[in-house]
C-alpha positions as CSV (number, residue, x, y, z in Angstrom):
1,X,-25.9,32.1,-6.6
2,X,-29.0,30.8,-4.2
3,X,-28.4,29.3,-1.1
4,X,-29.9,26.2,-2.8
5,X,-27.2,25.9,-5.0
6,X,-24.3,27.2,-2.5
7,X,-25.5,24.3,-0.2
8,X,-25.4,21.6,-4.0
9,X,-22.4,23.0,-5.0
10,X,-20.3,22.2,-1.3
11,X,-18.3,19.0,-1.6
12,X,-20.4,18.2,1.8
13,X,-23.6,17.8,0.6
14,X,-22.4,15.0,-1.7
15,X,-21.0,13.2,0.6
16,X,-24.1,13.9,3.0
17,X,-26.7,12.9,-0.2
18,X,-24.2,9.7,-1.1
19,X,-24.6,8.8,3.0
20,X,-20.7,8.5,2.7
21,X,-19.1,6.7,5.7
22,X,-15.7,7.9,5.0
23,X,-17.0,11.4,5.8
24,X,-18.3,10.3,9.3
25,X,-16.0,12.7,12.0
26,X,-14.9,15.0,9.2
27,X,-18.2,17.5,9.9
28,X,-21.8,17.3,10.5
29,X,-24.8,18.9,9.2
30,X,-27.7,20.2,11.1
31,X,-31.2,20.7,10.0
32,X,-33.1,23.5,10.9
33,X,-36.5,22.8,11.1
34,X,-36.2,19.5,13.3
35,X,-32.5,21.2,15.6
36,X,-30.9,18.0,15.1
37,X,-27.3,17.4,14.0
38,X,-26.5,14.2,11.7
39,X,-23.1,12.2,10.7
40,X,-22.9,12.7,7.1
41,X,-24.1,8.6,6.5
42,X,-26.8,9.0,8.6
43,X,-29.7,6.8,7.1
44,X,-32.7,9.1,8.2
45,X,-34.3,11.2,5.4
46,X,-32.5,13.6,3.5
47,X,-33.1,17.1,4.6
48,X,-34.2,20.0,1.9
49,X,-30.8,21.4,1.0
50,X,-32.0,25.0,2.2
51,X,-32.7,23.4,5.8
52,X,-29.3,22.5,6.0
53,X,-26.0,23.8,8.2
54,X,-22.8,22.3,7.9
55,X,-20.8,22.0,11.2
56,X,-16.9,20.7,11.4
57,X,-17.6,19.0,15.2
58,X,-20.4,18.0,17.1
59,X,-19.4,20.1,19.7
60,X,-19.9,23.3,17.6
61,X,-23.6,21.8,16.8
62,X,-24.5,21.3,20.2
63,X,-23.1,24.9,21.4
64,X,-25.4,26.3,18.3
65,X,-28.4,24.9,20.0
66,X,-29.2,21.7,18.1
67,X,-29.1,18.1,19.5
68,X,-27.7,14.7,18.7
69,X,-29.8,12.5,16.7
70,X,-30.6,9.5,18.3
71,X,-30.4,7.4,15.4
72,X,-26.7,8.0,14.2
73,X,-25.4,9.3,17.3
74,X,-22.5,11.7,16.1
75,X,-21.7,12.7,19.4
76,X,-20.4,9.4,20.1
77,X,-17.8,7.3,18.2
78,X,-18.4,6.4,14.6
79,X,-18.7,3.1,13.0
80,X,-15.2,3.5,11.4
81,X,-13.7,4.4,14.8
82,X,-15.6,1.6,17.1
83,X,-14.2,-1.1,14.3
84,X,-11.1,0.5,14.7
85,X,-11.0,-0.3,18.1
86,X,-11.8,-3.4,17.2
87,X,-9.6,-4.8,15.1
88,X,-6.6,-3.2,17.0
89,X,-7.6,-4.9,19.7
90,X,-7.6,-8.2,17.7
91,X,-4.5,-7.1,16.4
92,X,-3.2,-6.9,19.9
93,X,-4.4,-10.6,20.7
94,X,-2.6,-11.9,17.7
95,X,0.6,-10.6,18.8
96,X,0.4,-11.4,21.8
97,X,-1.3,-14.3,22.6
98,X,0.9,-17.8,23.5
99,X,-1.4,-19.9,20.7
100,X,-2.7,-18.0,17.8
101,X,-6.5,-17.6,18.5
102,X,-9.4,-19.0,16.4
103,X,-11.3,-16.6,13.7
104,X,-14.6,-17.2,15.8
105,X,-12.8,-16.1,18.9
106,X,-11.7,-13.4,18.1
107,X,-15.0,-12.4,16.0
108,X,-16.6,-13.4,20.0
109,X,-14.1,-10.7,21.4
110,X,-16.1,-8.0,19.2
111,X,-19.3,-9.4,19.5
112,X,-20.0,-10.1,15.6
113,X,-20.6,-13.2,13.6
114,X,-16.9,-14.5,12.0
115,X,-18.1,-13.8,8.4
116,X,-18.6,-10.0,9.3
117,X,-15.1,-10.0,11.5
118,X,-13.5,-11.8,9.0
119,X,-14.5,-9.0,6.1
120,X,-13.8,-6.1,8.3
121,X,-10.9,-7.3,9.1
122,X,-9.3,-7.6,5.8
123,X,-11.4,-4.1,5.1
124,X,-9.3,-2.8,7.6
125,X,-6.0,-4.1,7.7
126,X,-5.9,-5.6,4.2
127,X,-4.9,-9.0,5.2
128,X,-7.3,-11.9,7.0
129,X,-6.7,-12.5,10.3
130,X,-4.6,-15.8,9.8
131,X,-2.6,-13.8,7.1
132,X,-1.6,-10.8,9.9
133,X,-0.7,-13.3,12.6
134,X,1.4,-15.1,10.0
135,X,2.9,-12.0,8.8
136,X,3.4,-10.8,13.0
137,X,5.3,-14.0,13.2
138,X,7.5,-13.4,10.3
139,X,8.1,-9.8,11.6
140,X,9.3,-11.7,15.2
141,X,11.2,-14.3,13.3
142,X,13.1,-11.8,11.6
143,X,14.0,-10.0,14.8
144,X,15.0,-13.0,16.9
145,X,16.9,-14.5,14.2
146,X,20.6,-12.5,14.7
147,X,20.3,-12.8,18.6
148,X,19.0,-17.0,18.5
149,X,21.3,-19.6,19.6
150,X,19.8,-21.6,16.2
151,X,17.2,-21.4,14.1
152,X,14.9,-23.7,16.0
153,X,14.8,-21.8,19.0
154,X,14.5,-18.0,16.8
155,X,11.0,-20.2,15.3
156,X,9.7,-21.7,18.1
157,X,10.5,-18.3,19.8
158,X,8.7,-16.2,16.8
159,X,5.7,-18.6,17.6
160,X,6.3,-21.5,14.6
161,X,4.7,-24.7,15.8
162,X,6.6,-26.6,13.5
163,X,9.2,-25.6,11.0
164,X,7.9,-27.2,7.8
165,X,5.6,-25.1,6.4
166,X,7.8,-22.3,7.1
167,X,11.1,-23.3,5.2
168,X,8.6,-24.1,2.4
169,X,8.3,-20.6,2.2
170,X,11.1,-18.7,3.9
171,X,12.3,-17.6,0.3
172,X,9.5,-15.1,0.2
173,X,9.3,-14.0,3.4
174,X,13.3,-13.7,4.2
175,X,14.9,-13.2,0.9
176,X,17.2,-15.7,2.1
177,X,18.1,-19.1,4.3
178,X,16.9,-18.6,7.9
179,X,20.2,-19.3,8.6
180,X,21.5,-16.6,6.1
181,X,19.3,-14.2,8.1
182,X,20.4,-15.4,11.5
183,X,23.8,-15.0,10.1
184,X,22.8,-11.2,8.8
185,X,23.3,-12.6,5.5
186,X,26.9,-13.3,4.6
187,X,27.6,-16.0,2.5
188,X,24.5,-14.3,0.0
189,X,26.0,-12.7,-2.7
190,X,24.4,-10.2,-4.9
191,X,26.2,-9.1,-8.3
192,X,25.9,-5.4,-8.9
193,X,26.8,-2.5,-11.3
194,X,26.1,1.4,-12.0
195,X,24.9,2.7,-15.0
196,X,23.6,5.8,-16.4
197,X,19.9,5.9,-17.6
198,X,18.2,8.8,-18.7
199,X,16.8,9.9,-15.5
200,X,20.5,10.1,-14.2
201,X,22.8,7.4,-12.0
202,X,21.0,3.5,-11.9
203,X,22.1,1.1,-9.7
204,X,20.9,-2.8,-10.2
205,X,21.8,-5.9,-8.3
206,X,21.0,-9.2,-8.7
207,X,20.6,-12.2,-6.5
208,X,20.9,-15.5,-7.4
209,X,17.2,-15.6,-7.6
210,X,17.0,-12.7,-10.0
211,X,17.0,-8.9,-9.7
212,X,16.7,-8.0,-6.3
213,X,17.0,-3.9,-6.6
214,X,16.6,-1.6,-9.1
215,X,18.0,2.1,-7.4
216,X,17.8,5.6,-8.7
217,X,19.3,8.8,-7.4
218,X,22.1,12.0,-8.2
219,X,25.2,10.1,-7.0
220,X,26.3,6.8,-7.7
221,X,28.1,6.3,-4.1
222,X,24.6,7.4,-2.1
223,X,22.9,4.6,-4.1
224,X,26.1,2.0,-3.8
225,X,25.4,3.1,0.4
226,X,21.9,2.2,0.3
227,X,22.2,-1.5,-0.8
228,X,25.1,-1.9,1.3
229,X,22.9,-0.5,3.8
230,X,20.3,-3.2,3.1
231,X,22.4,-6.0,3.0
232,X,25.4,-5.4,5.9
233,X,27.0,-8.4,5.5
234,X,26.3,-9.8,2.5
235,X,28.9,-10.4,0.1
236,X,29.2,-7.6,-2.9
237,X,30.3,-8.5,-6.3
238,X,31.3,-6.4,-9.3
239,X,29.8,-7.2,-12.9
240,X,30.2,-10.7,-14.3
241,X,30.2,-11.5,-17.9
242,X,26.0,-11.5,-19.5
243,X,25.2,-9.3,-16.7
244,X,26.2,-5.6,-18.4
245,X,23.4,-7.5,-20.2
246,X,20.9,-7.6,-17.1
247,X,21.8,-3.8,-16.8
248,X,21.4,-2.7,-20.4
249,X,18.0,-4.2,-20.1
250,X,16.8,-2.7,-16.7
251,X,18.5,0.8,-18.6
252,X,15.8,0.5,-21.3
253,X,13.0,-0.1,-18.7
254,X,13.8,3.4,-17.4
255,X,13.9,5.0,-20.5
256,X,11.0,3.3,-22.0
257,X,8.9,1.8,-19.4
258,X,5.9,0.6,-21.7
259,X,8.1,-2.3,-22.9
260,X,8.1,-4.4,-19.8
261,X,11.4,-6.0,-18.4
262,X,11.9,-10.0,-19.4
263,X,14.1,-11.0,-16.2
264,X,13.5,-13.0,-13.2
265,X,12.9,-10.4,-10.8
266,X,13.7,-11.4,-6.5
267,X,10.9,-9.9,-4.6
268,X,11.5,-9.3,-1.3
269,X,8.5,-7.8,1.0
270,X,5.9,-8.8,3.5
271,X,2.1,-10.6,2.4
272,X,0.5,-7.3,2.0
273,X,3.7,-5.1,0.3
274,X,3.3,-8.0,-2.3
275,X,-0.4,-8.2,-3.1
276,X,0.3,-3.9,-3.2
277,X,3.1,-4.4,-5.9
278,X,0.7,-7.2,-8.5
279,X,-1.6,-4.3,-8.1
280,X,1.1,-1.9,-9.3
281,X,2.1,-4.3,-11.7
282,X,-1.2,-4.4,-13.6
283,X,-1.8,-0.8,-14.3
284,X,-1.3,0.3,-17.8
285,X,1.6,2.3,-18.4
286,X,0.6,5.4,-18.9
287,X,-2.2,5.5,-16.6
288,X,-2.7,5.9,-13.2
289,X,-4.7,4.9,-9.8
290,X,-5.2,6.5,-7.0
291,X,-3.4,5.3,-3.4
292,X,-7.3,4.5,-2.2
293,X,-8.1,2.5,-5.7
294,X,-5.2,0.8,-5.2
295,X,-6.3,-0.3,-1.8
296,X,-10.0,-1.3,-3.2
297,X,-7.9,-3.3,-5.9
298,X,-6.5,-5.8,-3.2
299,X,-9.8,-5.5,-1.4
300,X,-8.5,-3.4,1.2
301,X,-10.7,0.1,0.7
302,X,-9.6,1.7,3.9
303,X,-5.6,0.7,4.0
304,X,-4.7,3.4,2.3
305,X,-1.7,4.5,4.3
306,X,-0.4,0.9,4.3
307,X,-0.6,0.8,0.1
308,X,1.4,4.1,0.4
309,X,3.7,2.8,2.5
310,X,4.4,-0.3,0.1
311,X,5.1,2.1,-2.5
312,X,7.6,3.4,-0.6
313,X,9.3,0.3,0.4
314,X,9.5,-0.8,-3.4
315,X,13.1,-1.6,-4.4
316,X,12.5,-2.1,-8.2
317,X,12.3,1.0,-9.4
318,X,9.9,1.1,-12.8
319,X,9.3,-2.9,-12.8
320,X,7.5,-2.5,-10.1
321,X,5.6,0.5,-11.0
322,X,4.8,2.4,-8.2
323,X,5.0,5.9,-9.9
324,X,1.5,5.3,-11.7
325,X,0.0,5.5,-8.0
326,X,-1.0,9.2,-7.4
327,X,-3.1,11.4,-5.1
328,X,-7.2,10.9,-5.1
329,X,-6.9,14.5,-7.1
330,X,-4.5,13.0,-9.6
331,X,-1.6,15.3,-8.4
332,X,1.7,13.5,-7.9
333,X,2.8,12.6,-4.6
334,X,5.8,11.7,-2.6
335,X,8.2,9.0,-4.6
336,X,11.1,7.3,-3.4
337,X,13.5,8.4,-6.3
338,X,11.8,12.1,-6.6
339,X,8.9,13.5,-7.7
340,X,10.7,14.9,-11.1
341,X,11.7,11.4,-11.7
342,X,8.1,9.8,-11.6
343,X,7.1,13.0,-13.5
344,X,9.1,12.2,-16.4
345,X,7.9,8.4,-16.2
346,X,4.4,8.8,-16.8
347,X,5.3,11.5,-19.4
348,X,7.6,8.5,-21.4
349,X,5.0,6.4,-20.9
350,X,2.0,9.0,-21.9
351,X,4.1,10.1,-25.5
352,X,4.7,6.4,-26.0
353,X,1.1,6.1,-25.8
354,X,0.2,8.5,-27.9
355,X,2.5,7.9,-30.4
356,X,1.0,4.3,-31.1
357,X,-2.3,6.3,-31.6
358,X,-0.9,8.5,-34.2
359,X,0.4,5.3,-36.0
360,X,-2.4,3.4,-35.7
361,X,-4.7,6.2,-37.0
362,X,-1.8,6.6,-39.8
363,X,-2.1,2.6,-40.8
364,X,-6.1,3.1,-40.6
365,X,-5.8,6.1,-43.0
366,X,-3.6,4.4,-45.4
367,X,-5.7,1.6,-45.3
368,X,-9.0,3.4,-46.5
């Protein structure tokens, strides 16, 4: 092998030739016959591959003799990291802050236009601005609610101006009343049974809104102690007649999760978990997306961690189909009911699939 194609063949150079930011403060390359040392999206001209040294830190550069280019400055902060600054700050501000501030002041506070705050923004965080602050509120709401002499004084407290617009839509936001929630739920009650399902014990409960959680695990108690845990107060009730039905169909979900469940389901999750779970929701079964597609999906490119960790808050096990979200390398990755579980999953999903190719190619061969 050349050195040519040593330096072609390293992962680097593609992301140095593509001008990737996402590989800004992973390395650097220098170049040889100008002793300068580059970010890896660098916009100056491309080097000659055999000119080229790869470095993992600026500081390894310099101390091999060749200096900062004054054009991409890698010895400072990157792009990615000054705009993470940012937008924490701005983060800050909206949590903070008495009276939620304007879109063009907080765009002033980082000295951009609004337009370019407002997209790098939702780049960022995967919400707009006015969406975070409303879900910051919610978040506050929820935590004043049990200690609040009323539920005036818990919204007004969590920074409500009025409380119209947010009963219009405390359903989604709380699962419940606000005074249910203030209350730490009793009075909702949630029907709820055990089953067995190919993939071993199934727990499913139902609200009056629909199916609120669909659990899998080894023991049936561990999974009764995790909704309990959920709900401490809420009022637990054992099958009713037409909802062995409700199970029996969540039971053929598991164990064949290309046909889709036809119940009202009770989604319970913050602005962003929600837009992370229609994402979920429309990938084929039996295929798969990345955590980092996913986030591009809901126009969020660089919230990867936060899609991950809406996977992992997902209660509906299989309706919501979080285990057809993988690593970038297609591996499987940590799932809330087991990796072996979501293993088995896709492969359901993968022989249904290709079983409706053999019979289709069957029908097409009678046919002929």
């Amino acid at each position: 092998m050349t050195l040519i194609d040593a330096i072609t063949d390293d992962p680097r150079w593609q992301q140095l030739a593509a001008r990737d930011k996402q590989a800004d403060g992973r390395f650097v390359y220098a170049v040889r016959t100008t002793g300068i040392y580059c970010r890896p999206s660098c916009p100056s001209r491309r080097a000659k591959p055999e000119n080229v040294l790869f470095f993992a830190t600026a500081a390894e550069a310099a101390a091999a003799g060749y200096r900062a280019c004054q054009r991409c400055r890698p010895d400072g902060a990157s792009d990615q990291q000054q705009w993470a600054a940012r937008i924490t700050a701005a983060c800050r501000l909206l949590e903070s802050a008495e009276t939620e501030p304007s879109l063009h002041e907080l765009a002033a506070q980082a000295g951009v236009s609004a337009y370019h705050f407002h997209r790098r923004f939702r780049a960022l965080t995967g919400l707009t601005p006015r969406a975070y602050a409303a879900a910051r509120r919610g978040q506050r709401l929820r935590e004043q609610l049990p200690q609040a002499a009323s539920v005036t004084e818990a919204l007004y407290g969590a920074g409500y101006g009025s409380s119209g617009c947010f009963y219009a839509a405390s359903g989604a936001q709380l699962g419940m009343t606000p005074g249910q929630a203030r209350r730490g739920a009793p009075g909702e009650r949630l029907w709820f049974a055990v089953g067995e399902c190919s993939l071993g014990p199934v727990l499913v409960a139902q609200s009056a809104r629909g199916v609120c959680a669909i659990l899998l695990g080894a023991e049936p108690q561990a999974l009764v102690q995790e909704m309990q845990a959920r709900f401490p107060r809420a009022e637990f009730c054992g099958a009713v007649p037409g909802f062995e039905q409700t199970v029996a169909q969540v039971i053929g979900l598991i164990d064949h999760p290309q046909a889709g469940l036809d119940l009202p389901l009770d989604i319970r999750g913050t602005l962003f978990q929600q837009r992370v779970w229609q994402a979920l929701c429309a990938i084929p079964p039996g295929q798969t997306l990345s955590y980092r597609e996913v986030a591009a999906r809901i126009g969020a490119p660089s919230a990867v961690r936060a899609v991950a960790g809406a996977c992992a808050a997902n209660l509906l096990a299989v309706a919501i189909p979080c285990h057809r979200v993988v690593r970038q390398d297609g591996t499987l990755s940590g799932y809330r009911w087991g990796v072996e579980r979501k293993q088995a999953l896709l492969q359901k999903e993968r022989a249904a699939d290709d079983e409706e190719i053999a019979i289709d190619a069957d029908d097409h061969t009678g046919s002929v």
